[in-house]
C-alpha positions as CSV (number, residue, x, y, z in Angstrom):
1,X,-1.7,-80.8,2.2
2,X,-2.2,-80.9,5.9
3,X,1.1,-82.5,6.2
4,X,2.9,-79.4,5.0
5,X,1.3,-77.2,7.2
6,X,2.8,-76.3,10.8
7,X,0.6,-77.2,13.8
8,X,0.4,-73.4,14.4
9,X,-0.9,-72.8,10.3
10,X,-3.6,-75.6,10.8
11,X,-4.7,-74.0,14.1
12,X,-4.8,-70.2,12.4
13,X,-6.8,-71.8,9.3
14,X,-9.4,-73.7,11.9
15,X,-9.7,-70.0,14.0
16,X,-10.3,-68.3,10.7
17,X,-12.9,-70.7,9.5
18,X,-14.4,-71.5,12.4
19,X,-15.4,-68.1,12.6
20,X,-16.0,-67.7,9.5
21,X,-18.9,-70.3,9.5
22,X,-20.4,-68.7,12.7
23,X,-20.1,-65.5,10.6
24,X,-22.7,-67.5,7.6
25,X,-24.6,-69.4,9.3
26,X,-28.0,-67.0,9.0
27,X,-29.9,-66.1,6.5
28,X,-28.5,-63.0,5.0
29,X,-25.7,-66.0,3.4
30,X,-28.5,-68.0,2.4
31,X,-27.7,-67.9,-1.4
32,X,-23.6,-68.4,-1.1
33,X,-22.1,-70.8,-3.1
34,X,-19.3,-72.2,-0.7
35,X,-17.4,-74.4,-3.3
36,X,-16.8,-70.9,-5.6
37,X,-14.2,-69.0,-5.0
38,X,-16.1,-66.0,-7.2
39,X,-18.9,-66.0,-4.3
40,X,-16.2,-66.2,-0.9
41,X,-14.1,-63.7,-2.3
42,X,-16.4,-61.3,-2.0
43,X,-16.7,-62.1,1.4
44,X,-14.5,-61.2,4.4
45,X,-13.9,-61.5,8.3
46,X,-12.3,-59.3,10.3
47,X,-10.7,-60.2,13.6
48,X,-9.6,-57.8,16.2
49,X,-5.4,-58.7,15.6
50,X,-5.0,-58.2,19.8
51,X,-7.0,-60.0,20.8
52,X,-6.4,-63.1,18.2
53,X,-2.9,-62.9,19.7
54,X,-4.1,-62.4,23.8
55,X,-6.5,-65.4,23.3
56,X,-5.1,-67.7,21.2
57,X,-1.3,-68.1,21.9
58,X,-0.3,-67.3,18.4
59,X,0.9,-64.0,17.2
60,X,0.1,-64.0,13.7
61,X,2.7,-63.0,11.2
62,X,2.2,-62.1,7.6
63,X,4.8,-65.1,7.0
64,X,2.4,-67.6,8.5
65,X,-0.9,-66.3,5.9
66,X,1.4,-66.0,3.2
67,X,1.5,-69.7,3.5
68,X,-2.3,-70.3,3.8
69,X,-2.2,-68.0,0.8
70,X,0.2,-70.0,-1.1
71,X,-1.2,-73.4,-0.2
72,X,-4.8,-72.1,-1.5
73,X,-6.0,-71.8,2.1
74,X,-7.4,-68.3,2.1
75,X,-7.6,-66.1,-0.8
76,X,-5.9,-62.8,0.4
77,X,-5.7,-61.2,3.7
78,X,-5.2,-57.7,5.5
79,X,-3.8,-55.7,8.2
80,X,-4.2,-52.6,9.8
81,X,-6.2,-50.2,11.4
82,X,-9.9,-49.3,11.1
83,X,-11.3,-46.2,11.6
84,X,-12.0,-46.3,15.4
85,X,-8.0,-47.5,15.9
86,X,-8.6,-51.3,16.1
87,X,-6.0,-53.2,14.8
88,X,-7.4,-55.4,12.8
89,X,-6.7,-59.4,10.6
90,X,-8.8,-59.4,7.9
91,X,-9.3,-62.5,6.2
92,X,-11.1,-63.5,2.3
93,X,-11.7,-67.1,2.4
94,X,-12.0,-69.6,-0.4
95,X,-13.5,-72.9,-1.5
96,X,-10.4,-74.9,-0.3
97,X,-10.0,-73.3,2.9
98,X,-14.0,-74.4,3.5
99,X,-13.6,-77.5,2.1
100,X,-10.8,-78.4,4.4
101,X,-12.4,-77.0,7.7
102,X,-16.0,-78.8,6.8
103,X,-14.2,-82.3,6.3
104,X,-12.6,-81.8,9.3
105,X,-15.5,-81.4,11.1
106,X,-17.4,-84.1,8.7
107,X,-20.1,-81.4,7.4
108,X,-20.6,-81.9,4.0
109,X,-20.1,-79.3,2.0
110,X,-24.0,-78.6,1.4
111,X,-24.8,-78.3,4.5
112,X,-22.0,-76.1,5.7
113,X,-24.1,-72.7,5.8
114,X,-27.0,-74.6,7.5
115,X,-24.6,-76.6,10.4
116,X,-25.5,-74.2,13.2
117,X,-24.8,-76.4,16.3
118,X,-20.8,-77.0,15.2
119,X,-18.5,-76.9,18.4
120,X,-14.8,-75.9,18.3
121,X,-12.5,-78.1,19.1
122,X,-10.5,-78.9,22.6
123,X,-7.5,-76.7,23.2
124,X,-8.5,-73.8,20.9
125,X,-9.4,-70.9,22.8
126,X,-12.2,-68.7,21.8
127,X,-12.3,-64.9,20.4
128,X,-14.7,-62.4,20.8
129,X,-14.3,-59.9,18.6
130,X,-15.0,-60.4,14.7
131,X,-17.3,-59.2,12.2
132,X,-18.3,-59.0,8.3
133,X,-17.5,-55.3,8.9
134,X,-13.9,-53.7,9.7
135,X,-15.7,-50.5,10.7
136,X,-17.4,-52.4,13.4
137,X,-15.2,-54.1,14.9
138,X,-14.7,-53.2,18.8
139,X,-11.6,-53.0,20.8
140,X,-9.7,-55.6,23.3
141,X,-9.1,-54.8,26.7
């Protein structure tokens, strides 16, 4: 699978779930399930989409998470703007997406909500702005 995805796809799914682990590691996601897809889906992450693109390099197209989508990576994914203006990526992960990230960074799989101290790797830039919440989310400047 990694083998069919562009260096730029594997970087957007290790952003998305790299932040999406920093996003469950506490105790309101205590009682997740991470290997079902019934429990992620319910879950989502926003990003603010400006500042994904102004920090990262990549300016994410639809055609590029159509792909993740397609390859089982994330479950579905949005765009648009919240109520405060803030363009926004929102993201609904699955099992395979987390499965992928956590043997990547050798966490196994039960211990994926409780790995707190996980670093992110060398040449990825980091993003400020994400949240469970769309409505929350704050604008780049």
């Amino acid at each position: 699978m990694i083998k069919s995805l562009s260096s730029i796809e594997l970087k957007i799914h290790y952003i998305i779930y790299y932040y999406f682990h920093k996003m469950i590691v506490n105790k309101e996601y205590s009682d997740i399930k991470i290997g079902y897809d019934d429990n992620l889906g319910k879950l989502a992450i926003y990003f603010n989409h400006d500042e994904v693109i102004d920090i990262s390099g990549i300016d994410i197209h639809s055609s590029q998470l159509h792909i993740l989508r397609s390859k089982g990576l994330i479950q579905a994914f949005q765009t648009g703007h919240s109520p405060l203006g803030v363009h926004y990526l929102g993201i609904n992960p699955n099992s395979l997406g987390v499965q992928l990230f956590a043997i990547v960074n050798n966490i196994k799989l039960d211990d994926f909500i409780n790995k707190s101290d996980l670093n992110i790797f060398d040449g990825i830039k980091t993003v400020e702005i994400f949240n469970k919440n769309v409505n929350l989310l704050k604008r780049f400047s």
